[in-house]
N, C-alpha and C positions, 0 to 999 in steps of 0.2 A: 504493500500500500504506500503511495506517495503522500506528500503535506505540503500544504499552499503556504507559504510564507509570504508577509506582506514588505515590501521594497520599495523602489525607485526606479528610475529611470535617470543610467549615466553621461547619455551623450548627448544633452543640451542641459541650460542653465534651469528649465523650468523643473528638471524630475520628476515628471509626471509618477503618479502613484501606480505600483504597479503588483499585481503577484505570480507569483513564480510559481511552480507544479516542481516538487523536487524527490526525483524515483533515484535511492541508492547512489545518494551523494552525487547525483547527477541534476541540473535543471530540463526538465524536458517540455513544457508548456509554460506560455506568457498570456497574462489576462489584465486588461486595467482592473486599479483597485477604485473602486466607488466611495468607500471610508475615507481616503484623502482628503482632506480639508482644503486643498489648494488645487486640486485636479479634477476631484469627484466624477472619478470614471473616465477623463479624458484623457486620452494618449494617442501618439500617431504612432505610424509602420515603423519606425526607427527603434522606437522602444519595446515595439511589439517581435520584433527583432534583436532583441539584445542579447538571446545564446550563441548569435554571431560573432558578437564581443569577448563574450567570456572563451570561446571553446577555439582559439585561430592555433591554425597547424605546427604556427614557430613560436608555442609555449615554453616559456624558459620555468626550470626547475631546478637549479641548480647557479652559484655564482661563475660567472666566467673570468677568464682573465687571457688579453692577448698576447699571443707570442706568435713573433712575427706576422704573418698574413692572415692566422688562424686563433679561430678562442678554444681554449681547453677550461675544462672543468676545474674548480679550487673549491678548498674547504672554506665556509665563513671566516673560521678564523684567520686562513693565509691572508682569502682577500683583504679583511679588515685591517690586520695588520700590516700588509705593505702599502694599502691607501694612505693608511694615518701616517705610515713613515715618509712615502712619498711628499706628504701633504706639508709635514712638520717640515723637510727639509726644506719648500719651496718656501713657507711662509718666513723662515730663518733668513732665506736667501732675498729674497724681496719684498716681503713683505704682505699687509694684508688684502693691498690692491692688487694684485695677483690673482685672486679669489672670487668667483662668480659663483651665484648659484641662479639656476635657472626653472624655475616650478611654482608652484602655488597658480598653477593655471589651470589645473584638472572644470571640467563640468563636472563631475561626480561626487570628489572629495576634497576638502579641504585641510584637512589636518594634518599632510604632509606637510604645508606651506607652511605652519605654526612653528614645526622641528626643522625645517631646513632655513628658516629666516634667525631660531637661536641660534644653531649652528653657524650660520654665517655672521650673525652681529657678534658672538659670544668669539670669533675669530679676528674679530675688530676691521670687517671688509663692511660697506654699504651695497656693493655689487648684486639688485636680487634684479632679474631680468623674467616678465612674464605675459601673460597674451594681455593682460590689460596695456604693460606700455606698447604694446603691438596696434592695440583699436582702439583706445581711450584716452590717449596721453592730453589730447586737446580738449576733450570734455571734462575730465575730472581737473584739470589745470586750472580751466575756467571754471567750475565750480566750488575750488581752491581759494580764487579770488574775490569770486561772489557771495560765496555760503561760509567761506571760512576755512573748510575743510575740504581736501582733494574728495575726501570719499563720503561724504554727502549727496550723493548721488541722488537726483529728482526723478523719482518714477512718477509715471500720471497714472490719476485717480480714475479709474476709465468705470468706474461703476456708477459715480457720480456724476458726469459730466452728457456734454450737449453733444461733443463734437471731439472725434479724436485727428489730430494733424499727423499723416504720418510722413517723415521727409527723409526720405534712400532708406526705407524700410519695408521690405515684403514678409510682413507678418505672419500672410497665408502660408509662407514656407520655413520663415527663420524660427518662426513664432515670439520668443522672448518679451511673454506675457503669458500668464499663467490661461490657459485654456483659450489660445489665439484666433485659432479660424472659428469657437463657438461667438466671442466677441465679437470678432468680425464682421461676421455673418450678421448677428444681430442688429449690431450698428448699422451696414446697409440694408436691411429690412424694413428697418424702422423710418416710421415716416417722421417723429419726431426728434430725430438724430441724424446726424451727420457724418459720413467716414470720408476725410478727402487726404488724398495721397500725392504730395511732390514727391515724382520718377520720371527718369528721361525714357521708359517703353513702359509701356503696358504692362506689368506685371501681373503676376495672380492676387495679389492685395488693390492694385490700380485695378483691375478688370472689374473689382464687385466696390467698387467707389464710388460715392455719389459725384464726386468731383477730382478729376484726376488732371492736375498741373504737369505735363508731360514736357519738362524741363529739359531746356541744351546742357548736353555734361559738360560740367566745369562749372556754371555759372551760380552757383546755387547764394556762392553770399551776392554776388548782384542782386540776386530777387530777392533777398531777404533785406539786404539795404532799401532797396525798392518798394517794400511793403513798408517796413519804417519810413519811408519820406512819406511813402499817401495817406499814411495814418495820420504822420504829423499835419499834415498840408490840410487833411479834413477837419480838423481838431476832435479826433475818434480817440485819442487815447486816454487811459484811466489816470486821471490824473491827482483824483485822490490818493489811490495807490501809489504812484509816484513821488507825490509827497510824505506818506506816511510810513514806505513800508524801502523805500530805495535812497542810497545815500552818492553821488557822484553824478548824477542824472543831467544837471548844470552845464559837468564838464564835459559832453559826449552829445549832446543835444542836438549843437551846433554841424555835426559831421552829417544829419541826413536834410537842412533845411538847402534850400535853391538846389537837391541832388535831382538831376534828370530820370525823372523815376519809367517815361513812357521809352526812352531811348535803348533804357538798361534791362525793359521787361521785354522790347524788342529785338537784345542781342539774346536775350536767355530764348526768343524762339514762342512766345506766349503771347497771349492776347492782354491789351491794357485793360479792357472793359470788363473781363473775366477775373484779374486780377486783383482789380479794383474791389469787385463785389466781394472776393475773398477776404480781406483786408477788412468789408463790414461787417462780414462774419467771425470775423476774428476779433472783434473790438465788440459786439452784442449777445455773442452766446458762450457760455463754462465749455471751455475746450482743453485737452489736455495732449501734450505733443510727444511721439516717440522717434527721437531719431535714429540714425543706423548706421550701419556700416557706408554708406551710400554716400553720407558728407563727412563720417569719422574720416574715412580713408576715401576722400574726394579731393578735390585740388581746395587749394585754401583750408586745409583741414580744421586747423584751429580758430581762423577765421570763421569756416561754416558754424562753429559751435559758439562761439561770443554774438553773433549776429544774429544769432536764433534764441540765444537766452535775451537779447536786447528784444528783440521781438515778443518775446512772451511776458517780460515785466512791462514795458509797452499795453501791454492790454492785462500784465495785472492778473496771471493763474498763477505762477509760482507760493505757496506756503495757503491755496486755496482748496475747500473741498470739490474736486471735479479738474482740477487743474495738476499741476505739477510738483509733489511735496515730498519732503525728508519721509522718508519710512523710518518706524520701527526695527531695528536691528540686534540680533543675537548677536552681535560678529561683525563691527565694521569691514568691509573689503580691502584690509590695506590699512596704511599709517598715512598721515599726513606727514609732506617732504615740502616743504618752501625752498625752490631754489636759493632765495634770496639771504637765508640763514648761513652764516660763514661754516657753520658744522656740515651742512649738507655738500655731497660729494658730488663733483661731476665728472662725466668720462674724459682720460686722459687725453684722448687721440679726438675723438667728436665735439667734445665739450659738450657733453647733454645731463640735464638734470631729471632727476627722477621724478616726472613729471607725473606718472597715473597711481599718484597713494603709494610712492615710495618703490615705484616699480621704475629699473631703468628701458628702453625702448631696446626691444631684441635687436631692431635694426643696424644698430651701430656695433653689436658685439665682434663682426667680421675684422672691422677695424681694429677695434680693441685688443684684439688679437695678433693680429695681422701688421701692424704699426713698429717702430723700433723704438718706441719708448720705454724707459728703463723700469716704469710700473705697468708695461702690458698687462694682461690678461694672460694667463701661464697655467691656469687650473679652473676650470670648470665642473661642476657636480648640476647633472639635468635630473630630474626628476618628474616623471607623472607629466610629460611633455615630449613631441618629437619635432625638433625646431629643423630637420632639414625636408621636412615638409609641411609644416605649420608658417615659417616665416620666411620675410622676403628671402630673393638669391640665392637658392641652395647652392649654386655652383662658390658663391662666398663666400656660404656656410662648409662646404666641404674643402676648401682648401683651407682655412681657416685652421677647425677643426685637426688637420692634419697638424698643425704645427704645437698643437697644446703639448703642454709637459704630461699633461692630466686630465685626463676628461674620466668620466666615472657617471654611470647611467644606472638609475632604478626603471628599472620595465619587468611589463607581464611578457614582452613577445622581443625578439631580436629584429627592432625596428630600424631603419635605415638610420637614426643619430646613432643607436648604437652599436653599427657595423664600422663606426668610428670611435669607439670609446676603447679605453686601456683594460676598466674592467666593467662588467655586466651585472649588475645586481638584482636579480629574482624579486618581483614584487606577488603579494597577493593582489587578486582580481577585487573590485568593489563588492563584489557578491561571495569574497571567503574573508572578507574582515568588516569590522564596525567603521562608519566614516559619514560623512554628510558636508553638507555647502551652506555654506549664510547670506547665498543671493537673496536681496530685501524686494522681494518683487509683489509682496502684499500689503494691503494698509487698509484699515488701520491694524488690522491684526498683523501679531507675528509670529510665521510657522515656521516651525524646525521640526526637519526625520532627520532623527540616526539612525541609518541604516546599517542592520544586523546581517552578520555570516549568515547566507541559506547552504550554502556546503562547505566541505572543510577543505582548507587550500593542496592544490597537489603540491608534489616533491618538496623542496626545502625552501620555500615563498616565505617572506616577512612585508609586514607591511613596510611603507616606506621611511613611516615615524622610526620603527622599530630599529630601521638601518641604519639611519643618523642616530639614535641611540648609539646604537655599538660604534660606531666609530667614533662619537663623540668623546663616548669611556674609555676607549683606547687610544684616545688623544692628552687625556688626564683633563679633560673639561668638567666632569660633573664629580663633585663631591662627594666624599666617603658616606655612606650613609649606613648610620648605626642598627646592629641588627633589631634592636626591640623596635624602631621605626617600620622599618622592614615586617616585620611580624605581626605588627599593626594593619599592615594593609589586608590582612588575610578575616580582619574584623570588622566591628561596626564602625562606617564610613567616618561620621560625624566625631568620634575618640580619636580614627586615624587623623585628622582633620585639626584636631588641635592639637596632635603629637608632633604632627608635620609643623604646625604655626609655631609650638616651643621650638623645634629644633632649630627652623628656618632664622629665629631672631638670634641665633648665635653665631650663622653661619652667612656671612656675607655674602658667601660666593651663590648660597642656595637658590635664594630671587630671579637671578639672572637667570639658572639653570633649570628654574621648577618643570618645563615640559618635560626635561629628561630626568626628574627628581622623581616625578609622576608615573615616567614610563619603564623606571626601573622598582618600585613599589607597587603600587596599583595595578602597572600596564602587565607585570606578570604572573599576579593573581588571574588577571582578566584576559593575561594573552592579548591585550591591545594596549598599544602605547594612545590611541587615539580617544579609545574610550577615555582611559585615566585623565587624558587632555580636557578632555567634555567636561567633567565632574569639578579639575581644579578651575575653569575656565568660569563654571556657574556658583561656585563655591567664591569665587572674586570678583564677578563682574560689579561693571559701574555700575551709579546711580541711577542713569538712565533707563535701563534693563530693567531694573530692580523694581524702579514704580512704572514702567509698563506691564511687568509681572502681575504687581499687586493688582494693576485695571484687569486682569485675564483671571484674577482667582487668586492669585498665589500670595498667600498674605504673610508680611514682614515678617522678617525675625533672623536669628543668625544662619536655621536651617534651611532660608526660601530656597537658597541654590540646588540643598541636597534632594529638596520636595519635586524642585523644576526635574533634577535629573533624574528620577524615581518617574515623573510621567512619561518622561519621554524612551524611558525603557520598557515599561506599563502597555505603551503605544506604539506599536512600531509600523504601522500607518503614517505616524506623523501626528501634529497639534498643534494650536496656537498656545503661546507661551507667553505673548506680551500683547499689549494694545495700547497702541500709542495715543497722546493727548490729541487728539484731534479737533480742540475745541481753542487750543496755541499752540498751533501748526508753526510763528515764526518764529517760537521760543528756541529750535533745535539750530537756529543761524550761531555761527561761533564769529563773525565778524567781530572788529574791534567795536562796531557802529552799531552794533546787534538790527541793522539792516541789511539788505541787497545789496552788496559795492560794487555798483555797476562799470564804474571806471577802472579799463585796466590799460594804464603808460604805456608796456611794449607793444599795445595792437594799435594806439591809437593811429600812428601814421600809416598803418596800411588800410584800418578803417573808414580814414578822415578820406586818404587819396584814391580808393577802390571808385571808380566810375567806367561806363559802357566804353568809352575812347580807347583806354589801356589796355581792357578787359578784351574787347576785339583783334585788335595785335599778337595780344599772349595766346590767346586760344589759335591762333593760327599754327595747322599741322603742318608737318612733313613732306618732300614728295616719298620720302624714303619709309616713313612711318605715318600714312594716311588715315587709319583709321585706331580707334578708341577701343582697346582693352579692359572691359571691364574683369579684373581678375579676383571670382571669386562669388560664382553665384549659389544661391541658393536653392536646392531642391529636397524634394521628397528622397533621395537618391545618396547624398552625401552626409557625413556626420563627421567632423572633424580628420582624424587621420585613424580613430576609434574602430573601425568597422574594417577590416581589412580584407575578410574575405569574400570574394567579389562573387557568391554564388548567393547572399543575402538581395542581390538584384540584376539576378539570372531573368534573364527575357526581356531589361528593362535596358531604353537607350540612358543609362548614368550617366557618363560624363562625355560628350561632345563640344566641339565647337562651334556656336551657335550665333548664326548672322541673319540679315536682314533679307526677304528676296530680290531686292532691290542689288543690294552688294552683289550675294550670287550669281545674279544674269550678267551683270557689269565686267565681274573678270571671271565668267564662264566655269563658275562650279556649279554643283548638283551636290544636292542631299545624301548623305549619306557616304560619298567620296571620302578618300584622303586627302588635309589638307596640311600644311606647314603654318604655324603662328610666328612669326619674328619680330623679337624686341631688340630694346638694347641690352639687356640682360640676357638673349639666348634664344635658342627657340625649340620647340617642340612642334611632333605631328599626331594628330589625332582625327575622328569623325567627323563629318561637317553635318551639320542638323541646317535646315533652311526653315527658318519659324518668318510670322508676320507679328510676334511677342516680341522681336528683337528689333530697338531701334538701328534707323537706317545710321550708316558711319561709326556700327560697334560690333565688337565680338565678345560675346560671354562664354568663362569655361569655369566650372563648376570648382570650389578648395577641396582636398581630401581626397586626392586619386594620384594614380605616378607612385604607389604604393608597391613592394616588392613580397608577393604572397606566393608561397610555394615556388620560387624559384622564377616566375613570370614577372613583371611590372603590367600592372594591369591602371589602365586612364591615363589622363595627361596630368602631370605635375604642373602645376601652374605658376607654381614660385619658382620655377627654373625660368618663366618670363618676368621677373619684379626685378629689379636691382636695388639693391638696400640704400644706394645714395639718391633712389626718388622719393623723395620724400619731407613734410613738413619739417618747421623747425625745432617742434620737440620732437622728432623721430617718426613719426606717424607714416606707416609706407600710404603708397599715396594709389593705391591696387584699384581704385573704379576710376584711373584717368593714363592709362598705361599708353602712349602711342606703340602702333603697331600697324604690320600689311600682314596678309594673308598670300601665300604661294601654294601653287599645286604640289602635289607631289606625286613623281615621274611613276611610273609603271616600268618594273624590269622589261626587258627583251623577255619573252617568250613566259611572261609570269602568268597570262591570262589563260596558257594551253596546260598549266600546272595542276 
């Protein structure tokens, strides 16, 4: 007889709720779970597909380590201890800028990133590189200077509201909103709501839109400067709000007054009259804005995201119900990093500050690496990430990589970064250890699953926490810990709890080191370093936490934390654990101003100077690279680099090259052909698909293929067309404005009689 165990869903941010069917420590059926409080029963094919994840052919079960061309098998022990020797000599030698860690980017879990950011501070390196500074660094920067905090992050309130804006966002596919296409859907049903979508094609979220702004790529802070000036010009905007609730407004004012707003809606490829009306709706009705990859990683990256929060305090949703507000949070995403702090570090070779909540931009590490400056990059440790298909230039990435003193990779599978690494380190799968995410994607509630082993891990797997444990121990970082301590954790939590708090005030070094104080106590009563994380994490959280808890039930006292973790193991569905004030929504601003700091110095003069004149000149392509590479779409088909083997979408066209029919006829392809993509960064041949979805003067090719499974490469790798130096000025690859042509590709002699 099998047992339904209740889960998650690891390869997107929302984890939809899920249950597993598990016969003889094997998973063999997937069912959405309905009990989820944040999914209730909804899940897509990807998740419904997740023994594709856990079960791929090049499962590692044992640690590796290379010698010469080839990995051979080692015991934990050798490994660990010649990484830490390795490791010890280079930081002796150079120091602690030397030192990279790369992870805390998983969809699935987060608890790795907890143990590998001790690991690396407790090593006195700042170096943490992850897929936030990869798509985010210009949005949480500017939310940095507006809200206070990098990772203040503004979800909208889409349950509340009138009207959602979605701008280079296809919901219908990316989803990243808890139960996306049911909302969606809704919202264009409904005659008293509104779903309107800036995208330069049709997409499948533009397709079911009331109003779909079908934007020229590149231009997108144009029309948002553009909509700022008709707003102002009408005198449509909230200027209550303006005064009460935004502080710099004064100095920035000035930059959309006399701006040519019908000139600049003209280059963007749009209608003024159309525009226009947008703009009234945007100033009359509770709208709340999601934007995407689509202007994260669009030209003007960081401009598209100050232009569009200027837009939104402009009409006054930001800290509103129905609008755009601080969530509730278990788990900030990140730390806040101010460049501008003399403590904070930047890269030697790029000069880049750790711009998305203390993350530096993966883009630059090629450099970092690669450079002859006497604090390179010399050791990297990747975890729970595979950055030579996840981020820009792998051909930068792989010769980079080649010259590390040290690279050192936790994985479940022998993924293409770690066909590069020194040693291989065996991870448990999300489904043979305890783990969870503190994406804040609900409000006002806040839910948390930690998701529990439904089977026990093969061959000799540890989680990832567990790994940086051991090596942290065998580097002499964590503290002797007394056996009656030790014997405590085999008891009642709350005694161990204040055995741990005596010991810890005698022990200086303990504080710094509690993840791995935790995960050699707790984590090996419990066999998880991540569980034990969970318990001292709820055991100390802030204030904040604390009375959103009390608003959810959980009422004061010194054991709320041990109560919170007792439900959430009670629950392995999932629950809400907090509910935010929703009644002073601008109370969560950490500005000096405790307003909106709408003025930010370094953008003003590209904001003040941005108009249609300049803007037509820059956008002028290539003869050599005529058309626009959007690299990086989104399907039903793709899942990060997660899903490897390619029989999960047997029958199905996955990843092609997909253009205009317009383009097609123009230089004489067909459907289905092979074609050549060329950038400056390289090029790749793959399927040509002929859609009337795809705007005319672009090519879209899907992220998460170019994957090496069973000995094959199966789909096009798409970062083998990015070059890591296109891109913004905090780093931001710049992947939906790629010039590029398309070439046929030749037919052997005599291939057709084969």
């Amino acid at each position: 007889m099998g047992k339904w165990h209740q889960t998650g869903c690891v390869l997107c941010a929302q984890n939809c709720g899920l249950q597993i069917l598990v016969e003889d420590n094997r998973m063999v059926r997937v069912k959405p779970d309905k009990s989820n409080l944040r999914s209730e029963g909804y899940a897509c094919r990807k998740g419904l597909n997740i023994m594709y994840h856990q079960y791929p052919k090049d499962r590692l079960k044992t640690p590796l380590k290379r010698v010469g061309d080839k990995f051979e098998p080692v015991s934990w022990e050798q490994a660990v201890d010649e990484i830490a020797g390795k490791l010890k000599k280079l930081l002796a030698d150079h120091g602690p800028r030397c030192l990279a860690y790369m992870g805390a980017s998983a969809q699935g879990g987060h608890f790795e990133g907890a143990f590998g950011v001790t690991f690396l501070k407790s090593l006195g390196s700042q170096y943490l590189y992850s897929s936030a500074g990869q798509e985010f660094s210009g949005m949480w920067w500017v939310f940095g200077r507006t809200t206070g905090k990098q990772y203040n992050v503004m979800i909208p309130d889409e349950h509340e509201s009138e009207m959602i804006v979605g701008w280079g966002w296809n919901g219908m596919m990316s989803h990243q909103m808890p139960q996306a296409r049911k909302v969606l859907t809704a919202f264009s049903k409904d005659p008293d709501r509104i779903l309107l979508i800036v995208d330069p094609r049709k997409s499948e979220t533009a397709a079911i839109a009331d109003i779909h702004l079908p934007i020229r790529p590149g231009t997108d802070s144009l029309l948002m400067k553009a909509m700022i000036a008709i707003i102002l010009e009408n005198g449509w905007e909230n200027r209550d709000y303006l005064d009460g609730f935004v502080d710099g407004w004064d100095k920035i004012e000035g930059w959309f007054k006399g701006f040519d707003a019908k000139a600049a809606i003209s280059l963007c490829e749009l209608d003024y009259e159309t525009v226009k009306k947008v703009c009234r709706l945007l100033t009359t009705k509770t709208w709340c804005m999601h934007p995407d990859l689509g202007i994260y990683m669009g030209r003007h990256s960081t401009l598209n995201c100050y232009f569009l929060t200027i837009l939104g305090t402009v009409c006054g949703i930001f800290g509103v119900r129905g609008g755009n507000v601080i969530p509730g949070m278990v788990m900030p995403m990140g730390v806040h990093a101010d460049e501008r702090h003399p403590k904070t570090w930047r890269t030697v070779k790029t000069g880049m500050p750790p711009a998305a909540a203390g993350s530096f931009p993966p883009n630059v590490m090629p450099e970092e690496i690669l450079c002859d400056h006497k604090d390179r990059l010399r050791a990297v440790f990747v975890s729970a990430c595979n950055p030579l298909r996840a981020y820009a230039d792998t051909t930068a990435y792989e010769e980079a990589f080649k010259k590390l003193d040290l690279l050192v990779v936790n994985e479940i599978v022998m993924s293409e970064t770690a066909r590069f690494a020194h040693y291989v380190l065996p991870c448990r799968t999300y489904y043979e250890s305890w783990d969870g995410t503190f994406f804040p994607w609900t409000f006002p509630e806040v839910f948390f699953q930690m998701r529990r082993p439904v089977v026990n891990p093969e061959g000799d797997c540890l989680e990832s926490a567990q790994i940086f444990t051991r090596i942290a121990e065998k580097m002499g970082m964590i503290p002797s810990i007394p056996a009656d301590l030790e014997k405590a954790a085999g008891g009642d939590r709350m005694a161990f709890g204040a055995k741990l708090m005596e010991w810890a005030a005698t022990n200086e070094k303990s504080l710094s080191q509690m993840p791995f104080v935790l995960a050699q106590t707790l984590g090996k009563v419990w066999d998880s370093a991540n569980l034990a994380a969970l318990w001292g994490m709820l055991m100390v959280s802030p204030k904040a936490f604390r009375e959103n808890a009390k608003r959810a039930g959980f009422a004061s006292g010194m054991d709320q934390g041990d109560r919170i973790f007792q439900a959430i193991l009670d629950n392995p569905q999932g629950l809400f654990v907090g509910k935010a004030d929703s009644e002073n929504l601008m109370a969560t601003l950490k500005t000096p101003s405790g307003k909106l700091e709408i003025h930010i110095p370094e953008l003003a003069d590209q904001a003040n100077s941005l108009d249609a004149a300049t803007e037509a000149a820059d956008l002028n392509l290539s003869k050599e690279y005529p058309l626009i590479l959007n690299a990086g779409r989104h399907m039903d088909f793709n899942s990060n680099t997660l899903m490897r083997n390619p029989e999960w979408n047997k029958g199905k066209r996955a990843c092609t090259i997909a253009v205009n029919p317009e383009d097609a006829e123009k230089l004489c392809l067909t459907d289905g052909q092979q074609v050549r993509v060329v950038t400056e960064a390289g090029s790749e041949t793959g399927e040509l698909e002929v859609s009337d979805m795809i705007r005319k003067g672009t090519v879209l090719i899907p992220h998460g293929f170019g994957l090496i499974y069973d000995g094959t490469v199966y789909g096009v790798n798409v970062n083998r067309l990015t070059k890591n130096t296109h891109r913004d000025f905090l780093g931001t690859p710049l992947h939906r404005f790629v010039p590029c042509r398309l070439e046929k590709v030749a037919i052997p002699l005599g291939a057709g009689n084969q």
